[in-house]
Legacy VTK file of the C-alpha trace (Angstrom):
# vtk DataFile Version 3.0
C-alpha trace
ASCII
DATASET POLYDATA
POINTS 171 float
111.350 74.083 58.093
107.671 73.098 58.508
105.714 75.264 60.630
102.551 73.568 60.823
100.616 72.968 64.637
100.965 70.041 65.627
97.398 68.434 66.698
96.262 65.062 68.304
94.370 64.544 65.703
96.888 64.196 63.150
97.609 60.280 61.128
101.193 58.563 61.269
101.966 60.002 57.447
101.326 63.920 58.743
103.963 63.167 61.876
106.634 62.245 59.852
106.776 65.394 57.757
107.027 67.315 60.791
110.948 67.528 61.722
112.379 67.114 65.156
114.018 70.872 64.579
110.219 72.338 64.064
108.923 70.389 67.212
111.990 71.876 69.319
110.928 75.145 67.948
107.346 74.636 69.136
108.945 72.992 72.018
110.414 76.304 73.195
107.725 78.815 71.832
105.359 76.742 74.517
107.842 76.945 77.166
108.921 81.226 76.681
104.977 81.341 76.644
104.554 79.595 80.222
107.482 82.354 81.558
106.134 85.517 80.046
103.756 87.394 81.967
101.837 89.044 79.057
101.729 86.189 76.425
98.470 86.193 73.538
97.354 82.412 74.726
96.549 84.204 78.094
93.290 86.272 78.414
93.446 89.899 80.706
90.562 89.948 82.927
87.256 91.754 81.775
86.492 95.040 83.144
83.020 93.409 84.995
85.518 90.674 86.835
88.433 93.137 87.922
85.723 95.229 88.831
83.932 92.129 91.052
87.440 91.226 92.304
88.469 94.713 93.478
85.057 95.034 95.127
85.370 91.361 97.004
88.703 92.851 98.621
87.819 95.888 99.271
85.193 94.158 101.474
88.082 91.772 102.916
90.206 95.271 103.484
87.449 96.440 105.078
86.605 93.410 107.193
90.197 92.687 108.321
90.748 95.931 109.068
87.804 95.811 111.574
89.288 92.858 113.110
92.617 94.441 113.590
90.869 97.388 115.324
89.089 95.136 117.606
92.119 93.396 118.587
93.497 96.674 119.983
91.968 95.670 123.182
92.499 92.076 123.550
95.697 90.899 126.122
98.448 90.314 123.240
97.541 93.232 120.701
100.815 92.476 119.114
99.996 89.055 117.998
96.345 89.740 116.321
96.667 92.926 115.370
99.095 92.322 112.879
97.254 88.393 111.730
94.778 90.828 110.231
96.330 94.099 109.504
98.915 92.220 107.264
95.863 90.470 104.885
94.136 93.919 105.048
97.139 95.568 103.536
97.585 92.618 101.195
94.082 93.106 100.146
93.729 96.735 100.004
96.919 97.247 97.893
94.710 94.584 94.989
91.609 97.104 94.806
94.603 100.042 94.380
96.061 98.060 91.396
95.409 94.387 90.707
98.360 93.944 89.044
100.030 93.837 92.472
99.719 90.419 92.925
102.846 89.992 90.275
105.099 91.579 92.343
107.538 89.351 94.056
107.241 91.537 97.738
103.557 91.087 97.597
104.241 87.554 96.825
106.629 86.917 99.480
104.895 88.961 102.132
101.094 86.742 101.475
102.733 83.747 101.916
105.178 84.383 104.145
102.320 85.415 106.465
99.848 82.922 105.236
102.637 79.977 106.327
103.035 81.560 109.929
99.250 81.575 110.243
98.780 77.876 108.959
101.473 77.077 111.930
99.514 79.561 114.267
96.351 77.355 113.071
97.812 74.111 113.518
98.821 74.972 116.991
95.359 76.470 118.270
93.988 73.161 116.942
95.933 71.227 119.501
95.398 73.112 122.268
91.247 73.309 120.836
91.025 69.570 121.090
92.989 68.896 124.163
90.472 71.750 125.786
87.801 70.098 124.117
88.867 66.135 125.356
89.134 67.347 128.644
86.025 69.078 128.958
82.618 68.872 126.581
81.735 72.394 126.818
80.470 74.196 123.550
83.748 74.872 120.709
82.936 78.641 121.055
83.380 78.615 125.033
87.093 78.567 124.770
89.014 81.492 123.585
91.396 79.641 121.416
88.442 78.031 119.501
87.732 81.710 118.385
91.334 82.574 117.755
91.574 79.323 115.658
88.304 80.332 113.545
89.943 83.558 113.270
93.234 82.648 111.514
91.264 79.862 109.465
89.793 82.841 108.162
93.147 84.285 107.393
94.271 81.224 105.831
91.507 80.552 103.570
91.629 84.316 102.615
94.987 84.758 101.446
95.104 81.361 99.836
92.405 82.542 97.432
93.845 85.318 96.882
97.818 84.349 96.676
96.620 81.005 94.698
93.617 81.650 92.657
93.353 83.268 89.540
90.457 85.314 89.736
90.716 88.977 88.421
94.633 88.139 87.804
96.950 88.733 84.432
99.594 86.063 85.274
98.290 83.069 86.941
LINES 1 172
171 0 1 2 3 4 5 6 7 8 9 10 11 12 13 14 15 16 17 18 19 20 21 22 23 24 25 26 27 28 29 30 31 32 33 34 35 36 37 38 39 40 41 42 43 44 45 46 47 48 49 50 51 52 53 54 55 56 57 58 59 60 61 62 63 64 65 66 67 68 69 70 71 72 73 74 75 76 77 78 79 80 81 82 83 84 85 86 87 88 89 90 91 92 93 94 95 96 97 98 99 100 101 102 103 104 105 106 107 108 109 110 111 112 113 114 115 116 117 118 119 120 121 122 123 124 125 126 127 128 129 130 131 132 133 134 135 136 137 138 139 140 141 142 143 144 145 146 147 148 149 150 151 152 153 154 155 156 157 158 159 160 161 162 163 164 165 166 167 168 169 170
């Protein structure tokens, strides 16, 4: 069996040596590389960029933690409290070990709270503008305009983090 690479660059004449049972083989040694987690084609972080990354959500911990602790306070605790506890907790448990983000509960639990908030946003939106058509007072006036920048925060947060692949071994 032939076990050369096969390359765009290669004439008619090369193709036809190579056999369809070699380009199966290739076939499925690019496919079991797309499904393993710690494959040679994909590159582990550096130490200066896990380093970076841990530091950027510690910050976010940090940050979303202080919003939680606000939100003791506010009239319906048990709503905000937990829209930025949860992404704190997400966050935090990255600087512990970055790894994390491979786990399937960490998974589920980011974007099972990052779909609720994208409903939570969608909803402040429409009560936003309707305020907002009905009266022309400042964006910020309104307590749901705050509420609504507050989630979009959440959302934009643990999309970077759930989707990007910044300081991460399998994305």
């Amino acid at each position: 069996m032939d076990r050369r690479i096969l390359h765009s660059s290669f004439t008619a004449d090369e193709s036809a040596d190579v056999s369809d049972d070699s380009t199966w083989h290739l076939f499925q040694a690019s496919s079991s590389v797309k499904g393993s987690r710690a494959s040679a084609s994909q590159k582990v972080p550096g130490p200066q960029v896990t380093f970076i990354w841990r530091g950027v959500n510690l910050l976010m911990a940090i940050f979303m933690a202080l919003a939680a602790y606000v939100q003791i306070n506010d009239p319906d605790p048990f709503i905000w409290v937990p829209v930025y506890l949860i992404p704190s907790v997400l966050s935090l448990a990255i600087v512990i070990r970055p790894s994390v983000v491979d786990s399937a509960i960490w998974r589920a639990v980011c974007l099972i709270h990052l779909s609720l908030n994208v409903v939570g946003a969608v909803f402040l939106l429409t009560v936003v503008l309707d305020l907002l058509f009905r009266d022309t007072a400042s964006f910020l006036v309104y307590e749901e305009a705050r509420e609504f920048l507050g989630v979009m925060i959440v959302v934009v947060w643990l999309s970077i983090v759930r989707f990007s692949s910044v300081g991460c071994w399998s994305r």
